[in-house]
N, C-alpha and C positions, 0 to 999 in steps of 0.2 A: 838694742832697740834703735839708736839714732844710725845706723848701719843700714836698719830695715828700712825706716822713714826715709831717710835719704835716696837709696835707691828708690825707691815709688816715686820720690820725689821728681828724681832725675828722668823716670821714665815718665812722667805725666807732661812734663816740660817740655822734652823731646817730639811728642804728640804733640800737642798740643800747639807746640810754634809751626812744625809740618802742618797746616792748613790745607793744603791738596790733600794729603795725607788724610787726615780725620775726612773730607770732604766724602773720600773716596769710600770711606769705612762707616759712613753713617749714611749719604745722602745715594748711592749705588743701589745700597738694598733696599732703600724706601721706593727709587725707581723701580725697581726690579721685581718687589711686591704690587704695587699699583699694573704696572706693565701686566703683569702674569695674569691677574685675577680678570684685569679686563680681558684678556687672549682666551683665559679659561670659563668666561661664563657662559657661553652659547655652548659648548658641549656639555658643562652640567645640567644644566638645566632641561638638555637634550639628552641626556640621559635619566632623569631623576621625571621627567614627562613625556618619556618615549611612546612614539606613535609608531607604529612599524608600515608602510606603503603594502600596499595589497589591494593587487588588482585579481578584481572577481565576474567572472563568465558563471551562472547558473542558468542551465538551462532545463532544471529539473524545478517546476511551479508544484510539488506534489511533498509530501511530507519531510523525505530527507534533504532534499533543498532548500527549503523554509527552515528548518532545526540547525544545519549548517549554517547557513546566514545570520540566522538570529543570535547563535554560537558567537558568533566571529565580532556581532556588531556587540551583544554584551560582555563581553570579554575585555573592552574598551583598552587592548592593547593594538589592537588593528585598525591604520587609519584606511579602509576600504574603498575603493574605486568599485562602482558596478560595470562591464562595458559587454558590447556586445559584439568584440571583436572577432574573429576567425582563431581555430586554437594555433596558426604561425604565428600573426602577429599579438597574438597577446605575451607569446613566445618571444619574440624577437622585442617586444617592449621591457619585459624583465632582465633579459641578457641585454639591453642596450643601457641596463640603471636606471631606470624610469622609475623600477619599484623595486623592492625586496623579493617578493612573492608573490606566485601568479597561482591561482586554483579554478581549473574547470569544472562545473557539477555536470556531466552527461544527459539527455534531455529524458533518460527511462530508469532515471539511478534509482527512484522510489519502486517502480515496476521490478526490475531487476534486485533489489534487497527483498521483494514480499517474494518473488518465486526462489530465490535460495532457501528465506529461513520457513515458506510454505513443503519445500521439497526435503529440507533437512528434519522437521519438526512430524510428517510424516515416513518418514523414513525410520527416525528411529521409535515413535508410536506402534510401527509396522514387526521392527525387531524383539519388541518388548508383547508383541499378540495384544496392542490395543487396538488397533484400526482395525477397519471392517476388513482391508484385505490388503493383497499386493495391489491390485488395480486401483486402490484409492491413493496409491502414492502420488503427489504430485512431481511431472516430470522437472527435470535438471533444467535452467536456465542457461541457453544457448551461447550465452553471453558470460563472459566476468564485470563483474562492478569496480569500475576501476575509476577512482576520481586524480584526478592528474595534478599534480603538484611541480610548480618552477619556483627555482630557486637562482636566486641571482648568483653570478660566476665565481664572486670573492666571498661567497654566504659559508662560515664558519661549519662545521661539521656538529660540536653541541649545538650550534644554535639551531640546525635543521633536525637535530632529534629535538629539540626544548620543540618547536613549531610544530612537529609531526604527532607529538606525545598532546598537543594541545589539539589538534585536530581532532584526534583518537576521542576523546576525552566527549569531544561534540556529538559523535556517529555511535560511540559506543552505549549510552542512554536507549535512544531509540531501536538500537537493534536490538536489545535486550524486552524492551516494550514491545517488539512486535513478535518477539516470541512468544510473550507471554499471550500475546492475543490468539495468536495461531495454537498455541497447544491447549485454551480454552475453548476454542472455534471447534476444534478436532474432538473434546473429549465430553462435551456437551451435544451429543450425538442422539436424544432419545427424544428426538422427536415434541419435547417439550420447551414454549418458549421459554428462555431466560430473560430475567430481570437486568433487564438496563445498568448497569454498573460500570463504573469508572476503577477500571485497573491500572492505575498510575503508580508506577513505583518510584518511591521514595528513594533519596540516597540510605542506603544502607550503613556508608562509612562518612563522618562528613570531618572538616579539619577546622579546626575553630584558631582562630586565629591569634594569640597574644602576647600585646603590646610588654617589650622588657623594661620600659620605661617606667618612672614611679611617680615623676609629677611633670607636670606642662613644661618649666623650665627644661628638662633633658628630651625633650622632641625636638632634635634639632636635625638637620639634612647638612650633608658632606658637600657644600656650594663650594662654589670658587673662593671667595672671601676664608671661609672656616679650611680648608686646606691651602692654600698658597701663603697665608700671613704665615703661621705657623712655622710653614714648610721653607721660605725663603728668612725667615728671622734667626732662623737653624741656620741656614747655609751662610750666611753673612754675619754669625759670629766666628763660624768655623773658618770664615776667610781669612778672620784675622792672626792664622797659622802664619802668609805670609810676609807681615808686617814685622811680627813679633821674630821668625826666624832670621830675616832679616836685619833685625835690630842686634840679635846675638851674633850673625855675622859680622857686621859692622864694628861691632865692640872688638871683636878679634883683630880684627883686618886694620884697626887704626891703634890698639894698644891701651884704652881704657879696660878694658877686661882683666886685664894684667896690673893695673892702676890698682882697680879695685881691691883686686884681691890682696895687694900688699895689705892692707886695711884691716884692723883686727877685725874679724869675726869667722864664718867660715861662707862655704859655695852654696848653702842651703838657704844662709839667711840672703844672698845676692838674688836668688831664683825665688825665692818667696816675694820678695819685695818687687822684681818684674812681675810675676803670676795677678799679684794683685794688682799692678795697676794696670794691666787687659783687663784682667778680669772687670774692673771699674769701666773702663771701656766699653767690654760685651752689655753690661747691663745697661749701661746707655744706650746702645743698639738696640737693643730686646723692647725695652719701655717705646722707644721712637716707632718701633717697627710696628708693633700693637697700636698706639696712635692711630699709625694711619689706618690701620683695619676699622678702629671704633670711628674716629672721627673725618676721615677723608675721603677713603673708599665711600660710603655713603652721598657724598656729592654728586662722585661721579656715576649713581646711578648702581649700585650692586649694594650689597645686604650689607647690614653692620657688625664687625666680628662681633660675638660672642663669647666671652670669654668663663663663663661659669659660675660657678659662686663661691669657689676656694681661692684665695690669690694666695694665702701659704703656699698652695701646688704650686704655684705658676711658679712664686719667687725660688721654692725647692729646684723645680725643674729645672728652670732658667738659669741659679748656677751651677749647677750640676752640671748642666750645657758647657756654661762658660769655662769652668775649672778642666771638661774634656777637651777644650778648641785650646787653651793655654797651656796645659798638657802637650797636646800634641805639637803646637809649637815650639816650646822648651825643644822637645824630641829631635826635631826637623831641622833646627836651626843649632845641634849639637851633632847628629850626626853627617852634616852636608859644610863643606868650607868655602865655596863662593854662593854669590848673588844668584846666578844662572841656576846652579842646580838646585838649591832650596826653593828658589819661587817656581821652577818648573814643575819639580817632584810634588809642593803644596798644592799648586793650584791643579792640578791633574787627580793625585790623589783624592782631596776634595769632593772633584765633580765626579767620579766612580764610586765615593761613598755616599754619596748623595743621589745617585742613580740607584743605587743597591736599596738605598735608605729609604724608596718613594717620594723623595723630593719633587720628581717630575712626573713620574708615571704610580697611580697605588698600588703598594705590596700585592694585594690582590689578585690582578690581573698580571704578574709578570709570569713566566713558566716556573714548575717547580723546582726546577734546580737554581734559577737564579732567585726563586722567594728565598731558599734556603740559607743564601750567601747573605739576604738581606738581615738575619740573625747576627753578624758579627759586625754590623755596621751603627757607629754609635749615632749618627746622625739618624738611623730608624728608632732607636732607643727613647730619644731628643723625642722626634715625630709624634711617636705612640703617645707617649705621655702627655702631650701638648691635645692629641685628638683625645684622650683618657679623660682631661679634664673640659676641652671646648664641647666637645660631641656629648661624651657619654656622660658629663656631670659628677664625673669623678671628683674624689676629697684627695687629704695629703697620706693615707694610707694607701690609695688604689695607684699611683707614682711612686709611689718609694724604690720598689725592686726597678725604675727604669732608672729612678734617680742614682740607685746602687751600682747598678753598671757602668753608672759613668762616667761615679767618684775612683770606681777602682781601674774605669781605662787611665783616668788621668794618674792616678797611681802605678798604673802601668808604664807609661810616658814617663811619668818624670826616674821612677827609677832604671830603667833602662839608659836615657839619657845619663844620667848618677854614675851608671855604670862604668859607657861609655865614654864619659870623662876624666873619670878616673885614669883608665885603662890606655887613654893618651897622654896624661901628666906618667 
């Protein structure tokens, strides 16, 4: 035990008289977080109240024109331009970035839609020996109905089917209503008037919408603040790989390592007493970094973290984090024997698990081969769990299995290291 104390001792001292040192390991990431969130808030916010640019030429004043438009403006995803330009330049306004999406309505679209579904609807009346005759068929419309659609140069391929599926979605109502009007027009034939009636049809399938959420507390939005604390409090405990490998370089390199171990006890109780006092370190990290989210960020104008209403989770997560960053420093600063390579190899390493991890960019959106890779990266592990409890309102049951992976990386780490130690004595 005085073996154990002693080491923690020795490494708290060590830190602790390093002043640059601690500076760099507490005050870095609180920069770092502030820094981010403020960089990251105009695109959330730009994303989370997206308005799409769309510029609109209708030249059809007749039903499917008006149904389009009304479409597009209640759909309140479309920030719409009306203009009355020529279809070049409404053309060369979209390919020059002006808008997203550019849509012509034709000045006969409404004309043009009644003599198709007039000529289809007697046509097949005709096949079936309902119409009076062949000569009652209305003829083919000379024309195709073609409404024209620009798409700007870098416009994503889902996102022009997601846009064209929502167009569809406006045209396809009405054209179904004016079949219905036309095969009534056609089969109300006897010369008696009909009664005035409103054939409007109903949606048939409709999607009801609901909330997964179970009380007001867990309605929260994925803002800059609620991902970047989290997300850089992650990365800047995991920094402290290079501190810590470092320090076990050093021990080698000057002969206290060697000191120690004359010392009764064995190599588990030397590495348990460094583990803990990082570890004591990270959590100092952790608590400071959350601060500025609750208390700081809010100054400067951006939302106040959120932190949920289990803090067991958080303290679970949090060392579960840290025992994986102290881990893998053990690891890093046993397999590497100068300065150069362990602080290269850490802080590289690092910044590739923490790309992987959605530190920078969300899981989400990455391709799916590289989401897949984001599976064995402990810093995504960290992440979830952190969003498990900020966002979704998660308890200490719905963290466990993240917390679990990343008791058993660091178990992974330090026996491997164990190993490798050995394997050089």
């Amino acid at each position: 035990m005085l073996r154990l104390t002693s080491t923690i001792r020795k490494e708290l001292l060590i830190l602790f008289r390093d002043r640059g040192g601690l500076a760099i390991l507490f005050l870095m990431p609180m920069a770092m977080i502030t820094i981010m969130a403020l960089i990251q808030d105009a695109p959330f916010r730009d994303y989370q109240e997206l308005k799409i640019p769309l510029l609109l030429s209708n030249k059809d004043t007749s039903t499917l024109g008006r149904t389009i438009e009304e479409g597009l403006k209640t759909s309140k995803i479309f920030e719409i331009t009306k203009t009355d330009k020529t279809d070049h330049e409404l053309k060369q306004s979209v390919k020059g970035g002006d808008y997203e999406i550019g849509i012509i309505i034709p000045e006969n679209a409404t004309a043009l839609m009644n003599e198709k579904v007039g000529h289809f609807v007697t046509e097949k009346l005709s096949a079936a020996g309902l119409g009076d005759s062949a000569n009652s068929l209305v003829a083919a419309p000379s024309e195709d109905l073609d409404l024209i659609i620009f798409f700007a140069p870098d416009t994503k391929k889902s996102f022009k089917v997601s846009i064209l599926s929502t167009l569809k979605q406006f045209t396809s109502k009405i054209e179904t209503q004016t079949l219905l009007d036309y095969f009534t027009k056609e089969l109300n034939q006897d010369g008696l008037e009909q009664p005035k009636t409103e054939n409007k049809i109903d949606d048939l399938v409709n999607f009801k919408e609901v909330n997964t959420v179970e009380s007001p507390e867990e309605t929260l939005l994925l803002n800059s603040v609620q991902h970047n604390v989290p997300a850089w409090t992650i990365f800047g405990m995991f920094f402290i790989v290079i501190s810590m490998a470092g320090s076990l370089i050093k021990e080698r390199d000057d002969g206290s390592y060697t000191r120690v171990l004359t010392m009764p006890g064995s190599y588990a109780t030397v590495m348990l007493g460094k583990i803990t006092a990082y570890l004591f370190i990270c959590m100092i990290q952790c608590v400071l970094m959350l601060m500025v989210g609750i208390y700081l960020l809010p100054l400067l104008g951006l939302p106040s973290l959120v932190i949920g209403n289990s803090v067991i989770a958080i303290a679970v997560v949090a060392f579960s984090c840290g025992l994986a960053a102290t881990g893998y420093g053990i690891l890093v600063g046993t397999l590497f024997t100068t300065h150069q390579q362990s602080s290269t190899f850490g802080a590289v390493s690092i910044v590739i698990l923490a790309a992987l991890g959605g530190i920078w960019v969300p899981v989400y959106v990455m391709p799916d081969s590289i989401r897949m890779l984001s599976e064995i990266s402990p810093l995504y592990w960290s992440l979830s769990a952190f969003h498990k409890i900020f966002i979704g309102g998660g308890k200490l049951l719905d963290v466990l299995p993240y917390a679990g992976k990343l008791i058993l990386f660091f178990l992974a780490t330090i026996g491997i290291a164990w190993v490798f130690n050995r394997s050089k004595k």
